[in-house]
N, C-alpha and C positions, 0 to 999 in steps of 0.2 A: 552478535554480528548484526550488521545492517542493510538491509536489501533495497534495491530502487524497483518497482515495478512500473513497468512499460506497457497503457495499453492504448487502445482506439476509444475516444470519447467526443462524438458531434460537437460541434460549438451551440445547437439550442437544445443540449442535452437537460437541461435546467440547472439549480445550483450546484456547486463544488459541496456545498455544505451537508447537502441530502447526502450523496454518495459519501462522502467522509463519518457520518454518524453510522451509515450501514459497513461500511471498512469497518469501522471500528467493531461495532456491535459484534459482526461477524467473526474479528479475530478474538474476540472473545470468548465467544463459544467454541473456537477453535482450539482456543489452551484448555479447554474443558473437556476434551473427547483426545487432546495430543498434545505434542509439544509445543511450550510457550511460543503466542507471535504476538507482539504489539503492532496497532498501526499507530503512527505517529502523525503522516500529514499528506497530503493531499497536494499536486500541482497542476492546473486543465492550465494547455497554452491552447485555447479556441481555436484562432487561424489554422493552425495545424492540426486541430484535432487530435487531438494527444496529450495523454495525460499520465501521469508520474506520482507515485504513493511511495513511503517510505516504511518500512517495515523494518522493527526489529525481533528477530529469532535466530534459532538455532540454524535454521537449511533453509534452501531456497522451498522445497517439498513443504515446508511448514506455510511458507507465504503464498507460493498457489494454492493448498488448500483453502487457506482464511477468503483467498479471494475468488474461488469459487462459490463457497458458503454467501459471500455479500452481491454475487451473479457476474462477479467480475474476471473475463478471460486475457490473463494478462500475455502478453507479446515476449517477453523477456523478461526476469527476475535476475539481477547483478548486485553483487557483493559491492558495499560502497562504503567511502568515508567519511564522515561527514563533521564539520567544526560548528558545535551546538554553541551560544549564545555567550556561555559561562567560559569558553576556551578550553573547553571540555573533546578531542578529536577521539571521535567512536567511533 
């Protein structure tokens, strides 16, 4: 399944890129100690300060952990669907 996470991120938080290589790293060590999480991508909308990672795992329990591990307190973690590239709906 695939999860949206929701948190607070400044607009001169620095790049989307840094946080998305530690998401990642993170849920990687995550599947190593628990059940599988992938992260997959990253969205900062600045103005609003807020930012949106996508995660695929088993529970939502799987994706706050990963993103505690990369120091990330998310606001909300929601089940979502997403139409990937290839017309591929996950």
């Amino acid at each position: 399944m695939r999860y949206l996470a929701e948190f607070y991120l400044p607009a001169r938080s620095g790049p989307i890129t840094a946080l998305a290589r530690r998401a990642r790293a993170a849920a990687e060590q995550a599947s190593t100690a628990g059940p599988p999480v992938r992260f997959i991508t990253a969205i900062h909308a600045p103005e609003d300060e807020s930012c949106f990672a996508i995660y695929e795992a088993a529970s939502p329990a799987a994706v706050t952990a990963a993103g505690a591990l990369a120091g990330l307190m998310f606001d909300r973690v929601s089940q979502i669907a997403t139409d990937d590239a290839g017309g591929e709906v996950r």
